[in-house]
C-alpha positions, 0 to 999 in steps of 0.5 A: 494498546491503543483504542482501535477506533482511534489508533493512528497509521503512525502506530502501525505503518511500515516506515522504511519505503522504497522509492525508485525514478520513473524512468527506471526499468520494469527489471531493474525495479523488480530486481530492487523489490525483490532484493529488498523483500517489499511489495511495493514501491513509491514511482517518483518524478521530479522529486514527487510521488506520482504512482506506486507499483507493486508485485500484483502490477507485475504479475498482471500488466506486464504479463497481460501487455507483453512489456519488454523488461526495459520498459520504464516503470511508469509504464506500468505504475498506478496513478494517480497516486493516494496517499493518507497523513500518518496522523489519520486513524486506522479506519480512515486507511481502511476506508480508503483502502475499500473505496479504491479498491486498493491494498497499499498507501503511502503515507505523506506528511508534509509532501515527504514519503514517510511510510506505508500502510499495507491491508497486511499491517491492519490484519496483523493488530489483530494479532495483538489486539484484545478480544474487542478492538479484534472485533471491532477492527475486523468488522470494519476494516479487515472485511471491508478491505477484503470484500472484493475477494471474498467468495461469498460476495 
């Protein structure tokens, strides 16, 4: 396995990315999301990333707004979007993850979507990751992801 401080998003990105128009219906993304077992999807508009929605995004701006389930999705998308490189490390999508207060990233090479990097990928090289990289990428990536959702903040 590679060093965790140098691991890159590639090793451990989910590849395979939905990616839907703007002016698709909240209900027929949801529909698509939930067919195709993800929790997030890239909005797109004019042949660029401009939001991402995800499960969370439903739950809570749907239902606090009251939106009509034939609302287009942008409605309800964050953006701007923030996206990482595939070939930036591990820590770096950590690091952003926690300064945006966010639990997923595209990530784009070239202005193409190539994949996505999820807090949920990063728990999961725990998993398989020898006792030190375990401990180094807790202390510095898991914890720090996670820490707006502690309870003992």
């Amino acid at each position: 396995m590679t060093d965790a401080k140098t691991m890159t998003i590639s090793d451990v990105m989910t590849k395979s990315v939905i990616s839907v128009d703007a002016s698709m219906s909240i209900n027929e993304t949801a529909k698509l999301m939930e067919d195709a077992k993800v929790g997030a999807v890239i909005v797109i508009e004019d042949n660029k990333p401009v939001g991402i929605v995800t499960d969370r995004d439903f739950a809570v701006k749907v239902a606090a707004h009251a939106y009509q389930i034939s609302t287009p999705i942008k409605q309800i998308m964050s953006s701007p979007i923030f996206s990482i490189n595939s070939d930036e490390t591990v820590r770096a999508a950590s690091d952003l993850m926690h300064d945006r207060g966010v639990r997923k990233i595209p990530v784009i090479d070239n202005g193409s979507i190539v994949g996505i990097i999820t807090a949920t990928d990063i728990v999961n090289l725990l998993a398989v990751s020898v006792e030190e990289d375990m401990r180094d990428m807790y202390f510095h990536s898991v914890a720090k992801i996670y820490t707006n959702y502690s309870p003992y903040n």
